[in-house]
C-alpha positions, 0 to 999 in steps of 0.5 A, a space after each residue: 733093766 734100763 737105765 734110770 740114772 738121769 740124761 748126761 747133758 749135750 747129748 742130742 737124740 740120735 737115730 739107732 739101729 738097734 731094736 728092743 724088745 717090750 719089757 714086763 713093767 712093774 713098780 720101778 718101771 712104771 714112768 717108762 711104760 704106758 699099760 692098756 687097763 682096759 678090759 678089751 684086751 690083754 696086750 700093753 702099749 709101750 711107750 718109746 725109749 729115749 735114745 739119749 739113754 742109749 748114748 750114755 751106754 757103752 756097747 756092753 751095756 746095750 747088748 746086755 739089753 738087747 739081749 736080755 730075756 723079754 717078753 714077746 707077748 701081744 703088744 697094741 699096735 699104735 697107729 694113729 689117723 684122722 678118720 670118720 667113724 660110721 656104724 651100720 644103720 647110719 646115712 653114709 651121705 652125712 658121714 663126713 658132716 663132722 670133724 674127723 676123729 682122731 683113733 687109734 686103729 689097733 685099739 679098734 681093729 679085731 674087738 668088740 667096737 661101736 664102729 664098722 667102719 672107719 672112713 679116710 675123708 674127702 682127701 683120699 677120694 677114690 675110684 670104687 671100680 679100680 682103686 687097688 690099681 696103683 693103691 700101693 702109690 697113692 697118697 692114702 698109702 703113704 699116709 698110712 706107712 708114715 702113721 706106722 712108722 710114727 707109731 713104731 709099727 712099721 707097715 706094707 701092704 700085702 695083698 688082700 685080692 680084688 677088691 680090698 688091701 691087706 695092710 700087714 706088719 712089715 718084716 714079722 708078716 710070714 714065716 721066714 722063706 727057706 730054699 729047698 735045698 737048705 741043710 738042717 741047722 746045727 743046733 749045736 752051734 752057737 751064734 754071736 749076739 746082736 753085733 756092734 761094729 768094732 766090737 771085736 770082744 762079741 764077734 771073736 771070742 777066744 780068737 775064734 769068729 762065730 757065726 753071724 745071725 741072720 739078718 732076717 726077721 726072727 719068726 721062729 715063734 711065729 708070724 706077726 698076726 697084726 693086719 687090718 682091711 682097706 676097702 672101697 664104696 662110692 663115699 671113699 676108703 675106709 678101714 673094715 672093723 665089720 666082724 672083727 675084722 683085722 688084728 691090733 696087736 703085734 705078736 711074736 717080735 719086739 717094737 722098735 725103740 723108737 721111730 727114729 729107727 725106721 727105715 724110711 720107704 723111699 715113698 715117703 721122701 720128697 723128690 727134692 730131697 731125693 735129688 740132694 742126697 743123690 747129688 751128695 753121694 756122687 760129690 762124696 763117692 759114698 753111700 753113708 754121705 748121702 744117708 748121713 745127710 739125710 738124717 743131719 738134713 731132713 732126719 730121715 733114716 734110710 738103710 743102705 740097700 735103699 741109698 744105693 738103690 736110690 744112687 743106681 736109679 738115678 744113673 739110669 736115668 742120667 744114661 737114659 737120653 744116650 744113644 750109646 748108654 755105658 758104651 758112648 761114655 766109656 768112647 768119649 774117655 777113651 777119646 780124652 785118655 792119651 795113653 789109649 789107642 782103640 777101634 770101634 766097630 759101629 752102625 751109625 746113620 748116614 746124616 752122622 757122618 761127615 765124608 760119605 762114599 759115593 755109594 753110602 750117599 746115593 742112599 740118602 733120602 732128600 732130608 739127608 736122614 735114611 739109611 745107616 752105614 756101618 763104619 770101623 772108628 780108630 784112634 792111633 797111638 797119635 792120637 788122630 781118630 780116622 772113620 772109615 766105611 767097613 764095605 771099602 774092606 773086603 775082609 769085614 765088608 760082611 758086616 753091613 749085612 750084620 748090623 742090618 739083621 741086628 737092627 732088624 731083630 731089637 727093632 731100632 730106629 734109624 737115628 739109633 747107634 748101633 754098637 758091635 765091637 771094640 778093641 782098645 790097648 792101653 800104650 804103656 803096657 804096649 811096650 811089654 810086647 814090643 819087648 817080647 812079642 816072640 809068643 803071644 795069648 789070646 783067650 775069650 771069656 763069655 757072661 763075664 759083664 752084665 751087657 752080653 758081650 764076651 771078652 778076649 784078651 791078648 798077652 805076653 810073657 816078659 822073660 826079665 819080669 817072668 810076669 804074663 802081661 795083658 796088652 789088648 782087650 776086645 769086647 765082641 758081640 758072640 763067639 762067631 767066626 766073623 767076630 773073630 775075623 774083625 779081630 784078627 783082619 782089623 783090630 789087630 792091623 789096627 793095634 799092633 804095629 807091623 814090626 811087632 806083628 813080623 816079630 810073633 813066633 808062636 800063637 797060643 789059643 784055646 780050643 774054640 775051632 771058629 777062633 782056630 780058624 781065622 788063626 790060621 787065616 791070619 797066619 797068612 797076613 797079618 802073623 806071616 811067621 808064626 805058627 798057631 798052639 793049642 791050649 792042653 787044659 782045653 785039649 785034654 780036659 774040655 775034649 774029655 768031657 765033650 766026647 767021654 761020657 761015663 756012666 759010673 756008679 756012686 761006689 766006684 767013682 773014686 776009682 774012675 777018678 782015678 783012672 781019669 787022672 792017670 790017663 790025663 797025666 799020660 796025655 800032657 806028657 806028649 806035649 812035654 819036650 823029650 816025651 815024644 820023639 818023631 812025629 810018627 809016634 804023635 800021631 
């Protein structure tokens, strides 16, 4: 039952996020509710909850009403507009001779009426040829959505083919979508009820969680059937009741308490406001100040995938005027954190640059603006930033031709920054390596960013921490041997200091024969006194994998399993000091 005791004084209206469901009136009940006599139809029209009521509950109270066993029966629709009525036979030309009528569709939508068609007005022009291109934008939607939204009846549009929209009832229209591979759900289990935050008496009965509802749309006893037509002829849109066409009653699922509790489309909030709350979620660092806001400001209610949506699409346009985009920002840090040494590797045009080479400078056209150039960008640990032409070092003098492919294939233009690869240390942790740089890691990681780009890594181990410690990141453009070259040949003569460099001993990597390479490459150079080691996991299990292949039945893979691991074990003991004796018995 709900409340009847009168409203505590001070207590204002506010926005819930929680839904009923339409209750069965009766003697007691009936100043809460609205009932539809009328002989057309069987459904009932519930008026809204005050949700000051609600403010005077406690959470035990509002889960024993959200909870209770309702009736889910056909419940009329409510939504209200500003129309121009016309029924066959009528002259079209003088349909908008009169004040428009304000209806409720729903009451005539399905049933038995005088009209047939329900005609929008001159407002609402539209062309009759290729109106449902871009219906979902137009004015006349967003009318309809916020007349929905007035009357509880939450709407979208959804389809309806070439030459008509289908309005439907939002989230209650279909059947809930399940994967393929979806397991059978136990009956058996008992799910938590409608969950308040804190509430820590529902969702941890006995000390126990529960399992959560899904926060989908409950359409185990069917899909809403609530829908009407949107159509289009030389006068302008209207609403087809032609038939019967259409359903004004929602079936199957209970109507918001009140309208305060829908979530608002970002089509129906203004630019300006859009603007503000965007500006507030940055000043604040928080998605709720900004919904907050909105509902303290403009009272609009927005749910949280749609602030953040609303945040993420106004940082892409912010990056959309960068040549660089998340890159140039992340450079221009770097270039103010003192603690941070870095190398770029970059494709910039000629006319960017200050002091050109004589070779780069005979490729300028008269205006100064033709080719690009790429360059190698490096701030040291003094913070100074020096830019030099890569074709001056022979050891990546390749990546000229490189950039050249690279611009050729995203189709660039000349004023376009092409961004190719970055290493960075952060000085601090340096030291760990300087400590101890007798042996070093490098690992690479791929699809670990949403840009492409893989990230190695190169790191010690501290004998007094017993800890391993990254000291250098580097994110490359592939896993090629060039990639590996600019590392080995120039990021690393770049970070690293010489006397550390002198001071490696062993290099530890994994199994990539492109990384093994340019190792050993650099053994020559840059580490003259280490020597290079092999990963075992890469080794033993990835070259298992790569040149085994069993086909073993279901039955008898455990035992195959088995075996594996036996063999992997006998494997590893090789590389364990004492296991092996001579090198004749490696091999």
């Amino acid at each position: 039952m709900w409340p009847t005791e009168p409203i505590p004084p001070g207590l204002p209206d506010a926005a819930s996020p929680f839904k009923s469901k339409p209750t069965k009136t009766n003697s007691s009940d009936s100043h809460r509710f609205n009932v539809d006599d009328g002989t057309s139809s069987v459904s009932k029209l519930h008026a809204p909850v005050q949700l000051s009521h609600l403010a005077s509950l406690g959470v035990e109270e509002i889960h024993k009403l959200l909870e209770s066993d309702q009736d889910t029966g056909p419940t009329l629709g409510n939504v209200t507009l500003e129309v121009y009525p016309w029924k066959e036979f009528d002259d079209k030309k003088k349909v908008f001779d009169g004040p428009p009528t304000s209806l409720n569709i729903c009451e005539h939508t399905g049933k038995i009426f005088k009209y047939d068609r329900l005609y929008f007005g001159p407002a609402y022009e539209m062309d009759e040829n290729n109106w449902t291109q871009g219906f979902e934008n137009s004015a006349l939607y967003k009318h309809i959505l916020q007349k929905g939204i007035d009357g509880r009846n939450p709407l979208i549009s959804n389809g309806g083919g070439v030459d008509k929209r289908k309005i439907v009832c939002k989230g209650f229209y279909r059947k809930e979508r399940k994967a393929v591979a979806a397991k059978k759900s136990d009956k058996s289990i008992v799910y938590r009820g409608v969950q308040a935050v804190n509430d820590r008496k529902l969702s941890r009965p006995a000390g126990k969680s529960m399992p959560r509802k899904s926060s989908n749309a409950d359409t185990s006893s069917g899909s809403c059937k609530f829908m009407f037509y949107i159509k289009c002829d030389e006068i302008g849109p209207y609403i087809n009741l032609e038939r019967n066409a259409g359903c004004g009653d929602h079936n199957n699922h209970p109507l918001a308490i009140s309208s305060e509790c829908i979530p608002v489309p970002l089509k129906l909030v203004p630019e300006e406001v859009k603007k503000t709350a965007v500006n507030v979620v940055e000043s604040a660092a928080s998605h709720a100040a900004g919904r907050n806001f909105l509902l303290r400001d403009s009272q609009i209610f927005i749910n949280k995938a749609r602030m953040a949506y609303l945040a993420k699409l106004s940082d892409e346009e912010k990056n959309s005027d960068s040549k660089m985009g998340d890159f140039g920002r992340m450079i221009d840090q770097f270039e103010r954190e003192e603690d941070i040494s870095y190398t770029i590797l970059s494709n910039v045009p000629l006319s960017d640059l200050k002091d050109l080479s004589k070779d780069a400078a005979s490729e300028l056209d008269g205006d100064g603006q033709n080719k690009n150039v790429t360059v190698a960008t490096t701030k040291g640990d003094d913070g100074n930033i020096t830019c030099k032409e890569v074709s001056s070092e022979d050891e990546i003098a390749h990546a000229d031709n490189i950039a050249k492919e690279q611009r050729q294939e995203r189709a660039l233009d000349v004023t376009q920054i092409l961004f190719m690869a970055i290493g960075f240390v952060y000085l601090p942790l340096l030291r760990f390596v300087k400590l101890c740089p007798e042996v070093i890691w490098c690992d690479i990681t791929s699809h670990s960013n949403n840009k492409g780009f893989h990230l190695m890594t190169f790191s010690c181990r501290n004998s007094g921490l017993a800890k391993q410690s990254v000291f250098m990141w580097l994110w490359l453009p592939d896993q090629k041997r060039f990639s590996f070259r600019w590392v080995f040949q120039h990021a690393l003569k770049m970070l690293l200091p010489l006397h550390v460099r002198l001071r490696v001993r062993f290099i530890m990597k994994d199994g990539d024969p492109q990384q093994r390479n340019e190792i050993l490459r650099s053994l020559l150079s840059v580490f003259p006194n280490a020597i290079e080691g092999s990963c075992g996991w890469h080794i033993v299990d990835r070259g298992w994998h790569s040149h085994i292949r069993a086909c073993i039945a279901k039955a008898y893979r455990p035992h195959w399993n088995k075996i594996v691991k036996k063999i992997h074990t006998w494997i590893y003991s090789w590389m364990k000091p004492g296991f092996v004796e001579d090198p004749d018995e490696y091999e």
